[in-house]
C-alpha positions as CSV (number, residue, x, y, z in Angstrom):
1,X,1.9,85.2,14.6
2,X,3.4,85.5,18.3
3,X,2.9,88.4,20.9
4,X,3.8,88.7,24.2
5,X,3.3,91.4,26.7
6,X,6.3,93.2,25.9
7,X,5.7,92.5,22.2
8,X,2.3,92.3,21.2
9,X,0.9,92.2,18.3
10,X,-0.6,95.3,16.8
11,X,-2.8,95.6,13.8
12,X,-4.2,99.1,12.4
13,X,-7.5,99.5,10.8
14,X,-8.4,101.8,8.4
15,X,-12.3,103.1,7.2
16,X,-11.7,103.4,3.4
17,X,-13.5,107.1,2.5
18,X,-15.7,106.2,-0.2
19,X,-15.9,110.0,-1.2
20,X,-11.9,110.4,-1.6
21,X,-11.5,107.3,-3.5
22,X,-14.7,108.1,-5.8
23,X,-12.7,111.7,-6.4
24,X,-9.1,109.4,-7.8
25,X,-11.1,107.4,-9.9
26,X,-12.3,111.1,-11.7
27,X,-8.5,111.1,-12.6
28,X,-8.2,107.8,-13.5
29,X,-8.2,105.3,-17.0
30,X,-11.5,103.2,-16.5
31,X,-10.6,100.0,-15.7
32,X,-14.0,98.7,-17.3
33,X,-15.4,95.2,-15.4
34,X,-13.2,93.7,-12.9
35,X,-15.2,91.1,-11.5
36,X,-13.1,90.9,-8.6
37,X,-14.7,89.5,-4.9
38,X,-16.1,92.0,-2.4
39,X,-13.1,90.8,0.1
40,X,-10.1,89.5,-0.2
41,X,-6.8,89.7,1.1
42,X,-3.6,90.7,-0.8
43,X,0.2,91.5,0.3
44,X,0.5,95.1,0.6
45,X,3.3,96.8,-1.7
46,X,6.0,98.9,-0.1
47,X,4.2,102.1,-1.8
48,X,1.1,101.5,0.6
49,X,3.0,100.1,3.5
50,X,5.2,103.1,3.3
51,X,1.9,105.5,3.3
52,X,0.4,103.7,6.2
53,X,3.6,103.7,8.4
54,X,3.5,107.1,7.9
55,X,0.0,108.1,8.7
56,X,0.2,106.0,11.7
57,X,3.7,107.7,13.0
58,X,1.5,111.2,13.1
59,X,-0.3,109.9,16.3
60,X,3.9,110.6,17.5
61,X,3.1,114.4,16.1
62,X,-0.7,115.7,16.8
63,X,-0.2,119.1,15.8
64,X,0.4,117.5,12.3
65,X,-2.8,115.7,12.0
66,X,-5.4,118.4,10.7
67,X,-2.4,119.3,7.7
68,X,-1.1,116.4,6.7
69,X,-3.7,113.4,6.8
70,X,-5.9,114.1,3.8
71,X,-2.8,114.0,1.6
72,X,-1.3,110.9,3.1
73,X,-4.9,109.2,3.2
74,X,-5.4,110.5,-0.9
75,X,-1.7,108.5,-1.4
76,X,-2.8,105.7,0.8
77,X,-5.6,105.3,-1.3
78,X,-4.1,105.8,-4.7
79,X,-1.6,102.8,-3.9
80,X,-4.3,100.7,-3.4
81,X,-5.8,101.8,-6.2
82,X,-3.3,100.6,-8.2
83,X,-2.0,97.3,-6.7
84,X,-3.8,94.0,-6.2
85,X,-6.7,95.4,-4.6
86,X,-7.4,98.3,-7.2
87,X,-10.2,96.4,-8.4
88,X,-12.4,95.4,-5.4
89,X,-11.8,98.6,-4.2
90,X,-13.4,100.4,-7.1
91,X,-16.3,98.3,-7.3
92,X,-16.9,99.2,-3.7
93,X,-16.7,102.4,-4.1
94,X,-18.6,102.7,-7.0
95,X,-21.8,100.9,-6.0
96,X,-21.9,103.0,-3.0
97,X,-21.2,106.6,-5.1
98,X,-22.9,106.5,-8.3
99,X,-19.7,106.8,-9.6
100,X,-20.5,105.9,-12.8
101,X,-23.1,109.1,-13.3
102,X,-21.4,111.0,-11.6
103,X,-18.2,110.6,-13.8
104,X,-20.7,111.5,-16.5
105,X,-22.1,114.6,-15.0
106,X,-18.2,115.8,-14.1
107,X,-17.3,114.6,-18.0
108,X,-19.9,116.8,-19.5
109,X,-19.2,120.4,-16.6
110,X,-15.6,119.9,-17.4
111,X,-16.5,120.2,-21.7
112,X,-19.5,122.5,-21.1
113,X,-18.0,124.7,-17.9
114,X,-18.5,128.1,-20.2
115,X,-22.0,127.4,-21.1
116,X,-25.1,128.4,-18.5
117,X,-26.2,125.0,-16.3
118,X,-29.1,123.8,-15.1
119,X,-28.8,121.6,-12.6
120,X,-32.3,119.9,-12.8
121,X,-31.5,118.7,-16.0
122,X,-28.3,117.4,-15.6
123,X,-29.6,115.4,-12.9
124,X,-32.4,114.1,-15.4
125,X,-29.6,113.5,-18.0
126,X,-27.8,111.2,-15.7
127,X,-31.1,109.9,-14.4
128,X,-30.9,111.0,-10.6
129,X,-32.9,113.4,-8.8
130,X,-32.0,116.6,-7.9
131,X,-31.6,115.6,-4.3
132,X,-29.7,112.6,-4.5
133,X,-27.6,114.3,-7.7
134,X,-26.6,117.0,-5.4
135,X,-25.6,114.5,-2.6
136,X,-23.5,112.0,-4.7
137,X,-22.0,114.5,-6.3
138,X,-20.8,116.4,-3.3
139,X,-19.2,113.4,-1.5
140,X,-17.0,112.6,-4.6
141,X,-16.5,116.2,-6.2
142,X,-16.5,118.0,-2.6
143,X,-17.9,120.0,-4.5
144,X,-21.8,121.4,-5.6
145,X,-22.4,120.8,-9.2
146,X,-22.3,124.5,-9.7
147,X,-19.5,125.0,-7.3
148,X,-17.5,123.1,-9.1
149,X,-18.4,124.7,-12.6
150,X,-16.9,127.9,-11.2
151,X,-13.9,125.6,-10.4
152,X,-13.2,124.8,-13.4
153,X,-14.2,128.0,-15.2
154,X,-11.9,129.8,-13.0
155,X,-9.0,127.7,-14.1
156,X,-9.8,128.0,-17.1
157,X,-9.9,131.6,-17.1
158,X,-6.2,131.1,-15.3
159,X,-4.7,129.1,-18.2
160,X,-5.7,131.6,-20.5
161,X,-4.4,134.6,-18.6
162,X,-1.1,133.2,-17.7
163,X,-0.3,132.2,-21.4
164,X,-0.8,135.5,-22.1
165,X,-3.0,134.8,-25.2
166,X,-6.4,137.3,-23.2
167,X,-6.6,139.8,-21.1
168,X,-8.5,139.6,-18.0
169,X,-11.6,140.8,-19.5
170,X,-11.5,138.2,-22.3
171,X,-11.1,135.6,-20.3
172,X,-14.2,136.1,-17.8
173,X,-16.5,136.3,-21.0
174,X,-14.3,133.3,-22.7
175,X,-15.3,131.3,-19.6
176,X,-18.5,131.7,-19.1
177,X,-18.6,135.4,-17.0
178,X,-21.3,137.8,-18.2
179,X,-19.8,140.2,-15.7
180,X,-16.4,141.0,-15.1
181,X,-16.9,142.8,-11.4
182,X,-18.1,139.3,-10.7
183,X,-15.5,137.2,-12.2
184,X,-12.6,139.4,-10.5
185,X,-14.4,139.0,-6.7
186,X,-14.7,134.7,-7.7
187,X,-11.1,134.6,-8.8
188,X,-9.7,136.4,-6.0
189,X,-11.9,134.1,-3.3
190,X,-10.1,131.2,-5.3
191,X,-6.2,132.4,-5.9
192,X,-6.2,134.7,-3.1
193,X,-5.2,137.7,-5.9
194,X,-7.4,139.8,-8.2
195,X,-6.9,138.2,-11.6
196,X,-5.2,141.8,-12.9
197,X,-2.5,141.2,-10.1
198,X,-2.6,137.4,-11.0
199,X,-1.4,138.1,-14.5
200,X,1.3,140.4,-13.5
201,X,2.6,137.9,-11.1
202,X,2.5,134.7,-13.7
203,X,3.9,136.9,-16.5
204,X,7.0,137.2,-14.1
205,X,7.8,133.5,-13.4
Protein backbone atom coordinates (compact mmCIF):
# COMPACT_ATOMS: atom_id res chain seq x y z
CA UNK A 1 0.00 0.00 0.00
CA UNK A 2 1.19 3.68 -0.75
CA UNK A 3 -0.30 7.10 0.48
CA UNK A 4 0.73 10.38 0.27
CA UNK A 5 -0.69 13.57 1.60
CA UNK A 6 -2.75 14.23 -1.31
CA UNK A 7 -3.61 10.54 -1.45
CA UNK A 8 -3.71 8.75 1.65
CA UNK A 9 -4.85 5.86 2.46
CA UNK A 10 -8.26 5.47 3.95
CA UNK A 11 -9.71 2.44 5.60
CA UNK A 12 -13.37 2.24 7.14
CA UNK A 13 -14.33 0.29 10.07
CA UNK A 14 -17.36 -1.11 10.80
CA UNK A 15 -19.01 -2.50 14.46
CA UNK A 16 -20.87 -5.63 13.22
CA UNK A 17 -24.54 -5.34 15.22
CA UNK A 18 -24.80 -8.62 16.80
CA UNK A 19 -28.65 -7.98 17.24
CA UNK A 20 -29.29 -7.30 13.35
CA UNK A 21 -27.22 -10.19 12.18
CA UNK A 22 -28.80 -12.60 15.02
CA UNK A 23 -32.44 -11.23 13.35
CA UNK A 24 -31.08 -12.62 9.32
CA UNK A 25 -30.02 -15.74 10.61
CA UNK A 26 -34.09 -16.14 11.94
CA UNK A 27 -34.59 -16.11 8.05
CA UNK A 28 -31.96 -18.19 7.16
CA UNK A 29 -31.15 -22.23 6.19
CA UNK A 30 -28.98 -23.40 9.31
CA UNK A 31 -25.78 -23.79 8.18
CA UNK A 32 -25.14 -26.42 11.07
CA UNK A 33 -21.11 -26.43 12.41
CA UNK A 34 -18.82 -24.37 10.54
CA UNK A 35 -15.81 -24.64 12.46
CA UNK A 36 -14.46 -21.64 10.89
CA UNK A 37 -11.56 -19.25 13.00
CA UNK A 38 -12.81 -16.34 15.16
CA UNK A 39 -10.73 -13.91 12.54
CA UNK A 40 -9.77 -14.10 9.42
CA UNK A 41 -9.43 -12.11 6.43
CA UNK A 42 -11.24 -12.71 3.12
CA UNK A 43 -11.64 -10.60 -0.38
CA UNK A 44 -14.83 -8.81 -0.19
CA UNK A 45 -17.41 -9.52 -3.13
CA UNK A 46 -18.75 -6.68 -5.16
CA UNK A 47 -22.30 -7.36 -3.42
CA UNK A 48 -20.65 -6.15 0.02
CA UNK A 49 -18.20 -3.63 -1.45
CA UNK A 50 -21.07 -2.13 -3.29
CA UNK A 51 -23.14 -1.91 0.20
CA UNK A 52 -20.24 -0.37 2.01
CA UNK A 53 -19.49 2.27 -0.75
CA UNK A 54 -22.76 3.20 -0.29
CA UNK A 55 -23.21 3.44 3.40
CA UNK A 56 -20.11 5.38 3.54
CA UNK A 57 -21.19 8.03 0.58
CA UNK A 58 -24.31 9.02 3.07
CA UNK A 59 -21.73 10.96 5.28
CA UNK A 60 -21.94 13.22 1.55
CA UNK A 61 -25.99 13.28 2.48
CA UNK A 62 -26.72 13.65 6.43
CA UNK A 63 -30.31 14.20 6.15
CA UNK A 64 -30.33 10.58 4.70
CA UNK A 65 -28.67 8.93 7.58
CA UNK A 66 -31.61 8.20 10.16
CA UNK A 67 -33.73 6.59 6.81
CA UNK A 68 -31.57 4.78 5.07
CA UNK A 69 -28.75 3.20 7.22
CA UNK A 70 -30.53 0.30 8.90
CA UNK A 71 -31.49 -1.05 5.50
CA UNK A 72 -28.12 -0.66 3.94
CA UNK A 73 -26.37 -2.03 7.28
CA UNK A 74 -29.28 -5.23 7.13
CA UNK A 75 -27.78 -5.68 3.17
CA UNK A 76 -24.28 -5.09 4.37
CA UNK A 77 -24.72 -7.71 6.66
CA UNK A 78 -26.58 -10.19 4.56
CA UNK A 79 -23.66 -10.21 1.98
CA UNK A 80 -21.48 -11.17 4.43
CA UNK A 81 -23.59 -13.53 5.51
CA UNK A 82 -23.39 -15.27 2.56
CA UNK A 83 -19.78 -14.92 1.15
CA UNK A 84 -16.58 -16.26 2.65
CA UNK A 85 -17.02 -14.86 5.99
CA UNK A 86 -20.70 -16.18 6.49
CA UNK A 87 -19.44 -18.58 8.79
CA UNK A 88 -17.26 -16.82 11.34
CA UNK A 89 -19.68 -14.36 11.39
CA UNK A 90 -22.48 -16.58 12.59
CA UNK A 91 -20.50 -18.20 15.16
CA UNK A 92 -19.84 -14.79 16.54
CA UNK A 93 -22.88 -13.84 16.64
CA UNK A 94 -24.40 -16.70 17.92
CA UNK A 95 -22.21 -17.21 21.09
CA UNK A 96 -22.84 -13.71 21.91
CA UNK A 97 -27.04 -13.96 21.34
CA UNK A 98 -28.24 -17.29 22.38
CA UNK A 99 -29.15 -17.59 19.03
CA UNK A 100 -29.59 -20.94 19.07
CA UNK A 101 -32.63 -20.74 21.93
CA UNK A 102 -33.68 -18.04 20.77
CA UNK A 103 -34.39 -19.51 17.24
CA UNK A 104 -36.21 -22.05 19.29
CA UNK A 105 -38.42 -19.77 21.24
CA UNK A 106 -39.27 -17.68 17.75
CA UNK A 107 -39.79 -21.36 16.04
CA UNK A 108 -42.30 -22.42 18.56
CA UNK A 109 -44.39 -18.30 18.83
CA UNK A 110 -44.43 -18.39 15.05
CA UNK A 111 -46.42 -22.28 15.23
CA UNK A 112 -48.16 -21.46 18.49
CA UNK A 113 -48.89 -17.43 17.93
CA UNK A 114 -52.87 -18.20 18.33
CA UNK A 115 -52.55 -20.09 21.50
CA UNK A 116 -52.30 -18.03 25.10
CA UNK A 117 -48.27 -17.68 26.25
CA UNK A 118 -46.58 -17.77 29.15
CA UNK A 119 -43.51 -16.27 29.02
CA UNK A 120 -41.96 -17.91 32.26
CA UNK A 121 -42.26 -21.10 30.68
CA UNK A 122 -41.04 -20.52 27.53
CA UNK A 123 -38.06 -19.21 29.09
CA UNK A 124 -37.76 -22.59 31.12
CA UNK A 125 -38.45 -24.51 27.87
CA UNK A 126 -35.41 -23.07 26.27
CA UNK A 127 -33.66 -23.14 29.58
CA UNK A 128 -32.98 -19.23 30.21
CA UNK A 129 -34.46 -17.13 32.79
CA UNK A 130 -36.91 -14.83 32.44
CA UNK A 131 -34.54 -11.96 32.60
CA UNK A 132 -31.99 -12.90 30.41
CA UNK A 133 -34.86 -14.62 27.97
CA UNK A 134 -36.41 -11.28 27.68
CA UNK A 135 -33.06 -9.56 27.02
CA UNK A 136 -31.65 -11.96 24.27
CA UNK A 137 -34.64 -12.05 22.79
CA UNK A 138 -35.20 -8.38 22.39
CA UNK A 139 -31.78 -7.60 20.81
CA UNK A 140 -32.38 -10.20 17.94
CA UNK A 141 -36.30 -10.06 17.63
CA UNK A 142 -36.46 -6.15 18.55
CA UNK A 143 -39.02 -7.38 19.77
CA UNK A 144 -40.60 -8.62 23.48
CA UNK A 145 -41.63 -12.21 23.32
CA UNK A 146 -45.19 -11.17 23.64
CA UNK A 147 -44.74 -8.19 21.38
CA UNK A 148 -43.78 -10.17 18.81
CA UNK A 149 -46.69 -12.75 19.27
CA UNK A 150 -49.03 -9.93 18.39
CA UNK A 151 -46.75 -9.51 15.41
CA UNK A 152 -47.24 -12.30 14.05
CA UNK A 153 -50.84 -12.84 15.04
CA UNK A 154 -51.62 -9.65 13.40
CA UNK A 155 -50.32 -10.85 10.19
CA UNK A 156 -51.75 -13.59 10.38
CA UNK A 157 -55.04 -12.13 10.94
CA UNK A 158 -53.94 -10.00 7.57
CA UNK A 159 -53.39 -13.05 5.33
CA UNK A 160 -56.55 -14.27 6.17
CA UNK A 161 -58.59 -11.07 5.69
CA UNK A 162 -57.00 -10.14 2.41
CA UNK A 163 -57.68 -13.69 0.82
CA UNK A 164 -60.90 -13.10 1.60
CA UNK A 165 -61.51 -16.61 3.03
CA UNK A 166 -62.85 -14.59 7.06
CA UNK A 167 -64.24 -11.77 7.93
CA UNK A 168 -62.76 -9.44 10.35
CA UNK A 169 -64.34 -10.96 13.27
CA UNK A 170 -63.18 -14.50 12.30
CA UNK A 171 -59.99 -13.72 11.95
CA UNK A 172 -59.29 -11.92 15.51
CA UNK A 173 -60.77 -15.20 17.15
CA UNK A 174 -58.81 -17.40 14.41
CA UNK A 175 -55.66 -15.68 15.74
CA UNK A 176 -55.74 -15.75 19.01
CA UNK A 177 -58.24 -12.45 19.89
CA UNK A 178 -60.84 -13.14 22.53
CA UNK A 179 -61.98 -9.61 21.90
CA UNK A 180 -62.55 -8.02 18.75
CA UNK A 181 -62.61 -4.14 20.16
CA UNK A 182 -59.13 -5.15 21.01
CA UNK A 183 -57.97 -6.74 17.94
CA UNK A 184 -59.27 -3.77 15.74
CA UNK A 185 -57.30 -0.88 18.10
CA UNK A 186 -53.83 -3.62 17.69
CA UNK A 187 -54.29 -3.84 14.04
CA UNK A 188 -54.74 -0.31 13.39
CA UNK A 189 -51.52 0.66 15.73
CA UNK A 190 -49.80 -1.91 13.31
CA UNK A 191 -51.19 -1.06 9.48
CA UNK A 192 -52.16 2.37 10.27
CA UNK A 193 -56.03 1.25 9.15
CA UNK A 194 -58.90 -0.41 11.07
CA UNK A 195 -58.86 -3.98 9.77
CA UNK A 196 -62.71 -3.26 8.30
CA UNK A 197 -61.08 -0.42 6.11
CA UNK A 198 -57.97 -2.84 5.66
CA UNK A 199 -60.16 -5.39 3.87
CA UNK A 200 -61.83 -3.02 1.72
CA UNK A 201 -58.61 -1.54 0.57
CA UNK A 202 -56.85 -5.18 -0.18
CA UNK A 203 -59.97 -6.48 -1.80
CA UNK A 204 -59.36 -3.55 -4.37
CA UNK A 205 -55.78 -4.28 -5.39
Amino acid sequence: MEATCDQPYIAADLAIDAGVVANLLLYLPDAGECGAPTFAPAQASDDVTEALDRLVRLLASPADIPVLTQQIERELYYRLLQGPMGCTLRQIVQKNTRFDQIRTAVTWICSNAHQPMSVQRLAASVGMSVTSFHRHFKAVTAYSPLAYQRHIRLLDAQRLIASGATNVTRAAFATGYASSSQFSREYKRMFGVPPIRNAYRLALT
